[in-house]
N, C-alpha and C positions, 0 to 999 in steps of 0.2 A: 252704562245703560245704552242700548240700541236703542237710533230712531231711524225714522224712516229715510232720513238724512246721513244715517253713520252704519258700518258693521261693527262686528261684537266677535272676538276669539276668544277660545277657552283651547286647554289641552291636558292631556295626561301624560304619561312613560308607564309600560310594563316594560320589565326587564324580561324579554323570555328567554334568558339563560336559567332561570328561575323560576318561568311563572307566575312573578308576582309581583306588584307592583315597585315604580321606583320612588321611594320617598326621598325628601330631601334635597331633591335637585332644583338649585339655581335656575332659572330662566330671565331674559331680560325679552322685551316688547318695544322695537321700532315700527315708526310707519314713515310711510312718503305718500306725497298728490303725486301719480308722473310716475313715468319710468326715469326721464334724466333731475328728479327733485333728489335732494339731500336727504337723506334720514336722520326721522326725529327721533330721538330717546324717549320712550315714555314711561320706561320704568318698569318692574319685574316684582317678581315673585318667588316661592317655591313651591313646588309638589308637597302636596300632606299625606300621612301615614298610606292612602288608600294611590296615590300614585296622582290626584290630582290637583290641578292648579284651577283654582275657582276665583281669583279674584285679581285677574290682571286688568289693567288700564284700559279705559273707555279708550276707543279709538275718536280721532278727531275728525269730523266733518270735513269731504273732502279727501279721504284715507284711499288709495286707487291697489298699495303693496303694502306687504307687512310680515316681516322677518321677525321668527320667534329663535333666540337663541338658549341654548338648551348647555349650560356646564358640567358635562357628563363625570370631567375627570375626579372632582371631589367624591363624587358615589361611588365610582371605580375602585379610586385608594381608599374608602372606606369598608365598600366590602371585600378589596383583598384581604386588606388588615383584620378584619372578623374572620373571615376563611381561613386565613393561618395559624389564629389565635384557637378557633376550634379546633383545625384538624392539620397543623402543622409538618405530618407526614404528606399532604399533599399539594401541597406548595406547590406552586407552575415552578418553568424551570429557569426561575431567578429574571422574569419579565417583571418590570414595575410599569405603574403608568397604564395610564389609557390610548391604545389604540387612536382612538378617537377623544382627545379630549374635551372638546365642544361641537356639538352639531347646530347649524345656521339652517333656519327652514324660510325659504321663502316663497311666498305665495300674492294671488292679486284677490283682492276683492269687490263686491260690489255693495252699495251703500242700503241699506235693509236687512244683510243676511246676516244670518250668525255660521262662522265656523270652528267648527270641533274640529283640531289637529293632532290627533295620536300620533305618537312618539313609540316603536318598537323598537326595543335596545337590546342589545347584547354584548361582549366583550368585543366584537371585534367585526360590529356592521349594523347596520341600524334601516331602519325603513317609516315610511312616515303616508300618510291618506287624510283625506277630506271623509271625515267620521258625521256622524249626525246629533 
């Protein structure tokens, strides 16, 4: 819960190699006070069928940064493994593994706001914004 003391993040994944959402994806939620404080773990989530994560960790009073890590590689090897099992003539050309197997977002906040951080993904780049 956001108070006028804390923010509040939320975030999604669309894959648009695809179009459509990423379910399933891992994420974990650190913060820090400070740019030179420690980062605290505060614990994580995953995306549900529609590609969102609706219920990550209050942020703690005092919260200034906050890195959303995002484990891309398990949805990777999952949907190659669907892909080949459907349409096994077209199999890449014997690439395994993600590109990118986890993306780190980090961002600063201020204590009142809430931020919405999309996640645009794809096999092999990815882009991210202050959504609303």
């Amino acid at each position: 819960m956001r108070t006028a003391t804390t923010a509040s993040v939320s975030t999604h994944i669309l894959d648009t190699s695809i179009g459509r959402p990423a379910g399933g994806v891992a994420i974990s939620l650190a913060a820090r006070a400070g740019s030179g404080a420690a980062w605290v773990a505060l614990g994580g989530s995953a995306t549900d069928a529609d590609g969102r994560c609706k219920d990550l960790p209050a942020l703690p009073e005092g919260t200034t940064h906050v890195r959303l890590d995002f484990e891309t590689e398990a949805y990777f090897d999952k949907k190659q493994a669907d892909a080949q099992q459907d349409a096994p003539a077209n199999r890449d050309s014997g690439t395994t593994g993600a590109f990118f197997p986890e993306v780190a977002i980090t961002f600063a906040v201020t204590p009142g706001e809430h931020y919405h951080v999309p996640l645009l993904l794809n096999p092999f780049g990815y882009s991210v914004y202050r959504g609303s």
